[in-house]
GUZA-820688 format. One record per residue (C-alpha): residue number from 1; x, y negated, z. Coordinates in Angstrom, 2 decimals. Layout:
residues N
> sedren|east|north|up
> NUM|X|Y|Z
...
This chain:
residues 524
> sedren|east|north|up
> 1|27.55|4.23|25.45
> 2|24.13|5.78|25.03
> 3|21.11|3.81|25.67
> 4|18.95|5.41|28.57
> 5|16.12|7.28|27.08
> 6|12.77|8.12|29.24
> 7|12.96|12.03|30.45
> 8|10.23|13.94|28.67
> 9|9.36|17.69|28.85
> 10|9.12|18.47|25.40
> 11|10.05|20.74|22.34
> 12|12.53|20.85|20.79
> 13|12.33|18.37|17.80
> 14|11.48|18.76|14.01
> 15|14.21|17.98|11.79
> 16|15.13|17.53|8.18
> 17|18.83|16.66|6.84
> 18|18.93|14.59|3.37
> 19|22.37|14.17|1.44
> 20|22.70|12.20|-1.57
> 21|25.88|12.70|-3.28
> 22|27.38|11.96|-6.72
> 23|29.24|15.72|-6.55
> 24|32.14|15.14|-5.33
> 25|34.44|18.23|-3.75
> 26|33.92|16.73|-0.16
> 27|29.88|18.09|-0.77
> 28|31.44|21.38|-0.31
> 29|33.75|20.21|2.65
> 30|30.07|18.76|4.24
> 31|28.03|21.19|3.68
> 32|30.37|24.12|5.19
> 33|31.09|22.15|8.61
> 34|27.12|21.83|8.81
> 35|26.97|25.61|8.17
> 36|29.66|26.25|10.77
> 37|28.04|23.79|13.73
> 38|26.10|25.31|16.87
> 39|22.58|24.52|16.57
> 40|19.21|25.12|15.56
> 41|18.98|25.23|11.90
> 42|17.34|22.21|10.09
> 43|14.01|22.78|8.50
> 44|14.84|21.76|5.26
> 45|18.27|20.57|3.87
> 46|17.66|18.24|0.66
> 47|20.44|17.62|-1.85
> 48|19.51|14.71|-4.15
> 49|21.89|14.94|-7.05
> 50|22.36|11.19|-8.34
> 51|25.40|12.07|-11.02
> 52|24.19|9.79|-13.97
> 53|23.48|11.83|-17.35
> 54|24.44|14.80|-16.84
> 55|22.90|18.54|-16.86
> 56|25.82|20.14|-15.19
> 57|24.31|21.77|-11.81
> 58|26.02|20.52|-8.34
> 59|30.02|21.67|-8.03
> 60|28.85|23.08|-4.43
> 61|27.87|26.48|-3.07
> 62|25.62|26.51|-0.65
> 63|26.12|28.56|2.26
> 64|24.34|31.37|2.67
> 65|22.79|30.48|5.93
> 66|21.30|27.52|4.28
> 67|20.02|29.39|0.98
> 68|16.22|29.61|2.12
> 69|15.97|25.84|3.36
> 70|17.97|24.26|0.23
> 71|16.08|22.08|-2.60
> 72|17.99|19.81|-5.01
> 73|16.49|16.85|-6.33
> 74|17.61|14.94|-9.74
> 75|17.46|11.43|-9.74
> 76|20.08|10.18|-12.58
> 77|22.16|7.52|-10.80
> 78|19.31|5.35|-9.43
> 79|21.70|4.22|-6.28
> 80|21.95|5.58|-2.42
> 81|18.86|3.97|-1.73
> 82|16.79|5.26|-4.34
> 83|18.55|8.59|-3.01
> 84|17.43|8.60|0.15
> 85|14.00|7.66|-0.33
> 86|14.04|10.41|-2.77
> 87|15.22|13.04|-0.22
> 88|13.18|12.35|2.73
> 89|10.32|11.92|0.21
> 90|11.03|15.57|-1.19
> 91|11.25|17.08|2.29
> 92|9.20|19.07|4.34
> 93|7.17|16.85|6.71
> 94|9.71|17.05|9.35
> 95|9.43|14.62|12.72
> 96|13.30|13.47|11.96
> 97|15.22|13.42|9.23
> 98|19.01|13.05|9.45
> 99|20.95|11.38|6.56
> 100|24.42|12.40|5.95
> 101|26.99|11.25|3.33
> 102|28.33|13.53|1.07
> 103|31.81|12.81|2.57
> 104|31.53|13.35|5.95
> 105|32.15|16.64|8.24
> 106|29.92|16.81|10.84
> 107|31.36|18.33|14.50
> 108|31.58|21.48|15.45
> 109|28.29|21.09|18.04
> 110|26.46|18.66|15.60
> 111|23.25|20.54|15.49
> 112|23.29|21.06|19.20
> 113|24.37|17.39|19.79
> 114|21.91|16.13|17.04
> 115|18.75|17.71|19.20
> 116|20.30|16.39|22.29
> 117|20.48|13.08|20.77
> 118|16.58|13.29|19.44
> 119|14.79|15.49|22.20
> 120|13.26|13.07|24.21
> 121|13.03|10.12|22.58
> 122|10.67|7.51|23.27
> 123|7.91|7.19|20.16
> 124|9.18|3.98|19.80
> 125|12.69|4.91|18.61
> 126|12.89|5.02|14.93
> 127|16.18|5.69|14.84
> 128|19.36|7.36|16.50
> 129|22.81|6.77|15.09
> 130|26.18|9.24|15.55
> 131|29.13|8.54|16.75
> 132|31.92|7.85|13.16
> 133|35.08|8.83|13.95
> 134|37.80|7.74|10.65
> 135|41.21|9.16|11.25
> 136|44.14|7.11|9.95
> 137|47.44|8.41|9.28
> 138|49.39|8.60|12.51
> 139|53.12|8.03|11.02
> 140|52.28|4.69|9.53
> 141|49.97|1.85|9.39
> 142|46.69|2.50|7.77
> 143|46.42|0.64|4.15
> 144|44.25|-2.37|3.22
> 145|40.89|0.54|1.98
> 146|41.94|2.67|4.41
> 147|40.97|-0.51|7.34
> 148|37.98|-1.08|5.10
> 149|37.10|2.52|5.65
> 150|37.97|2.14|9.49
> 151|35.17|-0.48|9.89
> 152|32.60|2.38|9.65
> 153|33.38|3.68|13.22
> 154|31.96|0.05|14.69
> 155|29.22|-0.33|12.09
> 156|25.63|-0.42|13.26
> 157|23.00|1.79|11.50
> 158|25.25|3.18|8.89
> 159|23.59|6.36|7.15
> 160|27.02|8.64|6.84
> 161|25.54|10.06|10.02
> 162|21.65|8.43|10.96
> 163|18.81|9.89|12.04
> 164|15.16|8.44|11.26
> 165|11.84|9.54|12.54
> 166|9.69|10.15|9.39
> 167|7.09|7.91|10.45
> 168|9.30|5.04|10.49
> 169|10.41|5.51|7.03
> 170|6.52|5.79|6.13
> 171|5.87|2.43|7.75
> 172|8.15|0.42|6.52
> 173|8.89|2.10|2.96
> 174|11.85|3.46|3.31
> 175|15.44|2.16|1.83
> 176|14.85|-0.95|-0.14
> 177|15.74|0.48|-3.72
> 178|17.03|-2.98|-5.00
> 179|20.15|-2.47|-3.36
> 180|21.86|-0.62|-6.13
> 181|25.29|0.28|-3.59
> 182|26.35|1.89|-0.56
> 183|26.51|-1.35|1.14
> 184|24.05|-3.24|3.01
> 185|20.88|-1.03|2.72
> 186|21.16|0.68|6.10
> 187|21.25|-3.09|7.73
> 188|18.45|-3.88|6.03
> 189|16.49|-1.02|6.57
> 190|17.64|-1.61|10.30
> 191|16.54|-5.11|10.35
> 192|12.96|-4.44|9.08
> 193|12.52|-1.47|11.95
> 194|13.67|-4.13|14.69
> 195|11.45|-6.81|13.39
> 196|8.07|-4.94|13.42
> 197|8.87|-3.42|16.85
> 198|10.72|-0.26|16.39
> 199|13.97|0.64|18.59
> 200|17.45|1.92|17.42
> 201|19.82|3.77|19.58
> 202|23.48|5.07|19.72
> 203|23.45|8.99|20.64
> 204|26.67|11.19|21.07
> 205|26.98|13.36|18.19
> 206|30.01|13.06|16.49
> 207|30.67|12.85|12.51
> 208|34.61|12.56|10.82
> 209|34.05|10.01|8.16
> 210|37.83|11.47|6.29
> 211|39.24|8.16|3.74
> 212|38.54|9.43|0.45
> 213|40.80|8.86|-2.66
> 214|40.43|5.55|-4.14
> 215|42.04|3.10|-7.31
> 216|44.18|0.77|-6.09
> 217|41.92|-1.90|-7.74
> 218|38.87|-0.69|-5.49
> 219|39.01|-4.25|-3.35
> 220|37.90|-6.18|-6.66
> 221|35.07|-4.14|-7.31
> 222|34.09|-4.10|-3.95
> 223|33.19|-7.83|-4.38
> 224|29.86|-6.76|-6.25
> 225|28.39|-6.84|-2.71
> 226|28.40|-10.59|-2.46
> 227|25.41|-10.22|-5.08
> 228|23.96|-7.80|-2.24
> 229|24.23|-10.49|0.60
> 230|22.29|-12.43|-1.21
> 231|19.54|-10.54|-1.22
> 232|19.88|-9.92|2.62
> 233|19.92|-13.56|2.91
> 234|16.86|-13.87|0.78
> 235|15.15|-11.09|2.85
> 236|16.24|-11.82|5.90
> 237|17.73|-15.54|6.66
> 238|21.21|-16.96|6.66
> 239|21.36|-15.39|10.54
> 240|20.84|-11.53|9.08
> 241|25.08|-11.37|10.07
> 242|24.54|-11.64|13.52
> 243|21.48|-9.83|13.83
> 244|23.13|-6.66|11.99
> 245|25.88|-7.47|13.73
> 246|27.97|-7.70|10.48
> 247|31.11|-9.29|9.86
> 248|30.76|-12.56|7.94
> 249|33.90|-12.06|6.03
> 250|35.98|-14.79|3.67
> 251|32.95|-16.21|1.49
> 252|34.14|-19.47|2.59
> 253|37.47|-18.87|2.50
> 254|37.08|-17.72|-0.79
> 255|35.23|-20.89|-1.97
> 256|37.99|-23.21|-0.77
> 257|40.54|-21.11|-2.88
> 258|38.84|-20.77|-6.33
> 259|37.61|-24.56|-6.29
> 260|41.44|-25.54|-5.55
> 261|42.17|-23.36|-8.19
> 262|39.91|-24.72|-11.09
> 263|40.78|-28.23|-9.77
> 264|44.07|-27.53|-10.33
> 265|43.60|-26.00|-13.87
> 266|40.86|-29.31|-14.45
> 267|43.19|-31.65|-13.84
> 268|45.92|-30.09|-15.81
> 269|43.69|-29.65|-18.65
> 270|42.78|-33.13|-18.42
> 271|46.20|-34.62|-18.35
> 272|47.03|-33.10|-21.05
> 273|44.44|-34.77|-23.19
> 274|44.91|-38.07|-21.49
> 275|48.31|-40.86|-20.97
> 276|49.42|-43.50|-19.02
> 277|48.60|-43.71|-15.37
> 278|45.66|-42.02|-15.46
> 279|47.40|-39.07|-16.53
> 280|49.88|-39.24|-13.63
> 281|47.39|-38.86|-11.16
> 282|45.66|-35.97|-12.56
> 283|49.22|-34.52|-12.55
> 284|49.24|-35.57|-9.17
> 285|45.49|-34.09|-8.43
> 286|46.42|-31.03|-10.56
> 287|49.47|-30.42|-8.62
> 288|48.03|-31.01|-4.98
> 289|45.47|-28.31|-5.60
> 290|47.53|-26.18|-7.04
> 291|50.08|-26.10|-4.04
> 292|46.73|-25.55|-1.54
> 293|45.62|-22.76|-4.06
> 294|49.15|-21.07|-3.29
> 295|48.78|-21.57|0.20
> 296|45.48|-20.25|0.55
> 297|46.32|-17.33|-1.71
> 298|49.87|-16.96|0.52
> 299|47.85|-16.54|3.61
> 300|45.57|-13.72|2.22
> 301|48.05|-11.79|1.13
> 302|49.40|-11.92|4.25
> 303|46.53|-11.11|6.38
> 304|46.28|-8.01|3.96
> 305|49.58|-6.93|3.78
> 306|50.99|-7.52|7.49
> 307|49.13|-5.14|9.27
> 308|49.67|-2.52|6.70
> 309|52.19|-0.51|5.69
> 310|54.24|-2.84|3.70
> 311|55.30|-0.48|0.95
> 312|56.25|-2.14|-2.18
> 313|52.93|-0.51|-4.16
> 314|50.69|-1.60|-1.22
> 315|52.29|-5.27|-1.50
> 316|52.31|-5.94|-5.02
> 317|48.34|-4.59|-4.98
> 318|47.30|-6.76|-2.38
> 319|49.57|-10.16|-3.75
> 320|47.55|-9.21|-7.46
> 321|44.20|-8.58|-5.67
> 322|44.50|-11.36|-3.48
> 323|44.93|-13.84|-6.41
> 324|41.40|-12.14|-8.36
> 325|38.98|-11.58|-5.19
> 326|38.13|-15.34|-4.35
> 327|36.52|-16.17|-8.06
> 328|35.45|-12.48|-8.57
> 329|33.60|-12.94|-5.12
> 330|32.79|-16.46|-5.33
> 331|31.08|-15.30|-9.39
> 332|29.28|-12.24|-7.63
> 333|27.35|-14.51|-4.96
> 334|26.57|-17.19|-7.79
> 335|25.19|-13.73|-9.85
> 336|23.06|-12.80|-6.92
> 337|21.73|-16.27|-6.54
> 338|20.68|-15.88|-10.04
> 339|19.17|-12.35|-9.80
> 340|17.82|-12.97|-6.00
> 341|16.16|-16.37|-6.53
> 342|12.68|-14.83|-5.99
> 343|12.77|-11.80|-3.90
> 344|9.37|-10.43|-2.43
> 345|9.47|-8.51|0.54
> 346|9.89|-4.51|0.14
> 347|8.55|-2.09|-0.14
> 348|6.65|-3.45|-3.07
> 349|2.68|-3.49|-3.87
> 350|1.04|-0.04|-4.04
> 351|-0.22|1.31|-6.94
> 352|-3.61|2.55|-5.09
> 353|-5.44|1.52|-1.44
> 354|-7.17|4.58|-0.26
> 355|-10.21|3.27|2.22
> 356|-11.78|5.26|4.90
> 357|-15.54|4.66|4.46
> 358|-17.04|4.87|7.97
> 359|-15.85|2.06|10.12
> 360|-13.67|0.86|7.65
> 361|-15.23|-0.39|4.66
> 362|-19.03|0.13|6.01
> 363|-20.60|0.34|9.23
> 364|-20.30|3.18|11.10
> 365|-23.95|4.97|11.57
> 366|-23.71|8.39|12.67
> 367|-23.84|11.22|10.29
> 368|-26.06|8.84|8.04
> 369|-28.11|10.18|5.24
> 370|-29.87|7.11|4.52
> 371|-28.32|4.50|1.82
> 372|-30.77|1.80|3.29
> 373|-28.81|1.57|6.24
> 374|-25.66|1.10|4.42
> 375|-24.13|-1.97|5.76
> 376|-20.67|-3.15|4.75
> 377|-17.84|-4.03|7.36
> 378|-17.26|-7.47|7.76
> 379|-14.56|-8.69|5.12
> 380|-15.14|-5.95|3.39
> 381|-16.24|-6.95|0.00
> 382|-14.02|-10.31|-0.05
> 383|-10.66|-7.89|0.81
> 384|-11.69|-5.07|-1.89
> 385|-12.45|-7.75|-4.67
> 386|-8.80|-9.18|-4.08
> 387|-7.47|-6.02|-4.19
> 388|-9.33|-5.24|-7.31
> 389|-8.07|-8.75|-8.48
> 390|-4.26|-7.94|-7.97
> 391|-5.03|-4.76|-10.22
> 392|-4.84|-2.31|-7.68
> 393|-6.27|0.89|-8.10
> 394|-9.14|1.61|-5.14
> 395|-10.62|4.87|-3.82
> 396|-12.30|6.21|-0.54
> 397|-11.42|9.04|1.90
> 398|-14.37|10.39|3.66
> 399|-14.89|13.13|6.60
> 400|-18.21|14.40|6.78
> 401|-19.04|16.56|8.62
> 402|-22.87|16.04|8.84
> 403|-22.87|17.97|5.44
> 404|-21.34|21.04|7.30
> 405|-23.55|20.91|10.39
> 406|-26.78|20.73|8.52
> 407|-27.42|17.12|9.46
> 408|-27.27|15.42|6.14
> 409|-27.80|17.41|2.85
> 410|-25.04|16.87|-0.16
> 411|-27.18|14.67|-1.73
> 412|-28.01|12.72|0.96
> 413|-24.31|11.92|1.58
> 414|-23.96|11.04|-2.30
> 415|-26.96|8.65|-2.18
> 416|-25.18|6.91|0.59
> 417|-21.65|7.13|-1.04
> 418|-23.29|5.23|-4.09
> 419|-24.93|2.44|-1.99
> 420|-20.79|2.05|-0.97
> 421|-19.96|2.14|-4.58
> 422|-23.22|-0.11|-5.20
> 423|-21.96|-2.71|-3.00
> 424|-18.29|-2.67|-2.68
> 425|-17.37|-0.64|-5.86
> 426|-17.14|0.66|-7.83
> 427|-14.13|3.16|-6.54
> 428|-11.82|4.94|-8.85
> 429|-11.38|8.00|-6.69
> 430|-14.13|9.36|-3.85
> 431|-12.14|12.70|-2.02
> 432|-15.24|13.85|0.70
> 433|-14.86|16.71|3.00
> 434|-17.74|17.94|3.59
> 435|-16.98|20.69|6.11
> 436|-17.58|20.91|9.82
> 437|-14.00|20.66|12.32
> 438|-14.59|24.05|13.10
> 439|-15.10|25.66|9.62
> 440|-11.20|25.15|9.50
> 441|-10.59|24.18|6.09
> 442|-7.67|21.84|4.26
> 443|-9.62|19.48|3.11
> 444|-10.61|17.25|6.66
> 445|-8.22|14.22|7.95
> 446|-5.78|14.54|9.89
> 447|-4.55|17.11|6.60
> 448|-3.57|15.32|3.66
> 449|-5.42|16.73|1.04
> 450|-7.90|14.05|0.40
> 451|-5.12|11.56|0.08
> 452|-3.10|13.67|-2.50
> 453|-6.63|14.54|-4.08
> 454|-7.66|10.91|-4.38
> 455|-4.10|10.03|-5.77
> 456|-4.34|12.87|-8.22
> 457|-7.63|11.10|-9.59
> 458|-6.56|7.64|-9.55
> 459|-3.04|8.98|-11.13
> 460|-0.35|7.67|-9.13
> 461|1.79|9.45|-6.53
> 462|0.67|9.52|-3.05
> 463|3.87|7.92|-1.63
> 464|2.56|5.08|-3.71
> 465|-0.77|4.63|-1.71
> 466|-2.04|2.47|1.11
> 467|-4.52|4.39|3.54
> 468|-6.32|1.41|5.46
> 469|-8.60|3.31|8.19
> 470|-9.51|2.88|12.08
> 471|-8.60|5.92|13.69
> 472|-5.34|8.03|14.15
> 473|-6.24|10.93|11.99
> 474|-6.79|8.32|8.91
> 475|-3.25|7.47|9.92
> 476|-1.83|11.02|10.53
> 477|-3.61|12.42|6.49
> 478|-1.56|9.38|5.25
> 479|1.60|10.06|6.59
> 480|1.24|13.57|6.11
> 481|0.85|13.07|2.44
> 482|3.49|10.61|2.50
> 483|1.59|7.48|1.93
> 484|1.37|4.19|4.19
> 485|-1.08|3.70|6.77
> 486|-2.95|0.53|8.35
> 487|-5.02|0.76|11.15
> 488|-7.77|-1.82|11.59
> 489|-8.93|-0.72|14.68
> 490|-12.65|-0.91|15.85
> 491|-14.39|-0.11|19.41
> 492|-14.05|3.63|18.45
> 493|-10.19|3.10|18.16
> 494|-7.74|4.58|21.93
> 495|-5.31|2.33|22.29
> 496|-2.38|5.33|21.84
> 497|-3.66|5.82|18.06
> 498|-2.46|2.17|17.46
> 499|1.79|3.12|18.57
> 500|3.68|3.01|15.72
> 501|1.15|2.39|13.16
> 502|0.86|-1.64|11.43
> 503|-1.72|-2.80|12.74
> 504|-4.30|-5.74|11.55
> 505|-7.10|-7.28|13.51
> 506|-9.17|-6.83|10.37
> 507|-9.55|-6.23|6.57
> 508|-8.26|-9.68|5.48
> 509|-5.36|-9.42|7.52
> 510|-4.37|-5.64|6.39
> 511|-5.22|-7.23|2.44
> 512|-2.71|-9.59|3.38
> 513|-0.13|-7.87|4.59
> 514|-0.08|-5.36|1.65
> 515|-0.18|-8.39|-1.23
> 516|1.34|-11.09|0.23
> 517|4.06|-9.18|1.90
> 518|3.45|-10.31|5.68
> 519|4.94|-7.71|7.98
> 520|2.14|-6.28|10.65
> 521|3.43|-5.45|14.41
> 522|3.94|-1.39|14.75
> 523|4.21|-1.87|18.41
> 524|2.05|-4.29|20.46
């Protein structure tokens, strides 16, 4: 059922729609069925093209009433993470953007239904999920992949149909990227929203989620995600099952079987090598664990095959896969233990921290021309020398206006930019508008050009950046460039520019958060 949502008069909202795909003929099948929906059209409609190696352009027309708002993005197989991150990175700034898979086929009103679903919204929700609808043949019972596949219409927070406010994807990062499958990215992703304050929410739109074609053999490589619950568990604590609400599944099941099975091959081996009574019991051990291995085994088969469709290629495919998932899934967790064993907290350290200078990293003294009374903020100079320490690149974002209104003369403001430099520099990258609000040019916060400009000096991409500032349009030129934002707020601060944004109660804190991973509140 949809969750209640406050009643607000207000426009209709922004939206982008991102779908990675690997170019498979249902792209065509998705893309027409979002053509053919009632709707508004979405701002921008983002392909990202993750096919490894190849320079063959995307098997998919698309339609013509989507040929001015198309862009295709190459990323070379880097996983649906990666993918999306990619996509709602290359999009126009939109307020939402809605993922789709590259197998689905939207509803007929999915447009309309996605803006009913969105308009309104408290700022709070980060997220709005459709409703997954996966037909099954109705003449017989669905197969073993085709029930997998069913488990998508009860999954929370899967991306074949999810729709994410823009700023927050910004705040938390996006996808974590070291999820290299479809499978468990959207929980995580979900569980980092929910733990720094953000809601989710069910809306009504509908998506068909169709069972695509797959090798009989798919169950055994489906086991890979065992590595992948190990990270969640890393990330997230042994309890991350119930707060996704996510099926445990047969890990322990599985563990049961394969040790029965290699102490039934040990003590075989063993007897073999040894005599007299000693080598009766190992019989005896060998042959005990080998009947509970064949039990075990005998009752998953069953509870694979039984509610199926009991054809003789669906039973002898689950009786073979049966035998191979338990050690294939009990060697994938041991591999992620292996790879996961130290796992920092995503998204990972920025390449650049891009400081506000006025009430941020010095006092704030009103249209100040003076570098005598350049006073830095308190923590300043301890947080900026452990950035600097951690080899993170450093520059400063500056409004001033004083410049523009006659107040202060450009050289004035540069004297006072190198006291800052002087005493908490020096800075890789200074990007100063000078210009008055009213001279309406690109350059002043809340636009994004000084953050792109100061990435552009320091060399790094702005989605790589940290803004750390104290008022909402430091926050608003970050996220319009695509970078992170921190607010440390100050007396000049309104409560309202604090929603949604991490927040820190000072310079140490924000440090902190960004180096030693330590999620900041969004919502207070």
């Amino acid at each position: 059922m949809t969750a209640s949502r406050t009643k607000l008069a207000a426009r209709p909202p922004d939206y982008a729609v991102v779908i990675p795909t690997l170019g498979r003929p249902s792209l065509q099948v998705c893309l027409d069925a979002l053509a053919d929906a009632d709707g508004p059209l979405p701002r921008q409609i983002v392909l990202v093209d993750d096919r490894h190696d190849t320079p063959d352009p995307l098997p998919a027309r698309v339609p013509a009433v989507f040929a001015d708002r198309t862009v295709i993005v190459t990323l070379e197989g880097r996983g649906p993470a990666a993918a999306r991150n990619a996509g709602w990175r290359a999009a126009e700034p939109a307020e939402w953007v809605a993922f789709l898979d590259d197998d689905v086929r939207v509803g007929p009103r999915w447009r309309k239904e996605l803006l009913a679903d969105l308009t309104g919204q408290p700022a709070q929700v980060a997220g709005v999920q459709g409703v997954i609808d996966v037909p099954l043949p109705p003449d017989r019972r669905p197969t073993d992949w085709e029930r997998g596949t069913a488990g998508l219409a009860t999954a929370r927070w899967i991306t074949a149909d999810m729709a994410y406010r823009r700023a927050a994807l910004i705040a938390v990062g996006g996808f974590d990227e070291r999820f290299p499958r479809a499978f468990r990215e959207d929980a995580d992703l979900a569980l980092r929203l929910l733990g720094q304050g953000w809601e989710l929410r069910q809306g009504d739109r509908t998506t068909t989620h169709p069972v695509r074609p797959a090798s009989r053999w798919a169950s055994l490589k489906a086991q890979a995600g065992n590595a992948d619950d190990v990270l969640m568990s890393r990330l997230h604590g042994r309890g991350w099952h119930r707060e996704a609400e996510a099926a445990p599944g047969r890990r322990r099941g599985h563990w049961v079987t394969s040790a029965l099975l290699a102490s039934a091959a040990l003590g075989a081996a063993a007897s073999s090598v040894t005599s007299g009574p000693r080598r009766t019991g190992l019989r005896r051990v060998a042959l005990v664990a080998a009947v509970g291995w064949l039990a075990s085994t005998a009752e998953f088969t069953a509870a694979r095959v039984l509610p199926g469709p009991r054809t003789r290629h669906e039973t002898t495919t689950m009786a073979v896969t049966s035998v191979l998932i338990p050690p294939l899934a009990v060697g994938q967790w041991l591999r992620g233990q292996v790879r996961y064993r130290r796992v920092a907290p995503w998204p990972p350290l920025p390449a650049a921290v891009l400081f506000d200078r006025d009430g941020t990293l010095i006092e704030d003294v009103p249209y100040n021309g003076r570098p005598e009374l350049v006073a830095a903020m308190p923590g300043a100079a301890a947080a900026v020398a452990r950035l600097r320490s951690a080899g993170i690149r450093l520059g400063v974002l500056t409004n001033q206006s004083g410049v523009g209104r006659g107040l202060i003369t450009t050289a004035q403001m540069d004297a006072v930019n190198h006291r800052v430099d002087e005493l908490l520099g020096p800075f890789g990258a200074w990007a100063v508008c000078p210009h008055d609000a009213a001279d309406g040019c690109d350059c002043r916060k809340p636009a994004p050009y000084l953050v792109q400009q100061a990435a552009a000096e320091l060399g790094v991409d702005p989605a790589d950046c940290v803004v750390i500032g104290d008022i909402g349009s430091d926050v608003a030129a970050a996220h319009a460039a695509g970078a992170r934002a921190i607010l440390v707020p100050t007396p000049a601060t309104r409560p309202a520019e604090t929603a949604g944004v991490p927040t820190a109660r000072g310079l140490a804190e924000a440090v902190a958060a960004i180096l030693d991973g330590r999620p900041l509140p969004n919502w207070t």
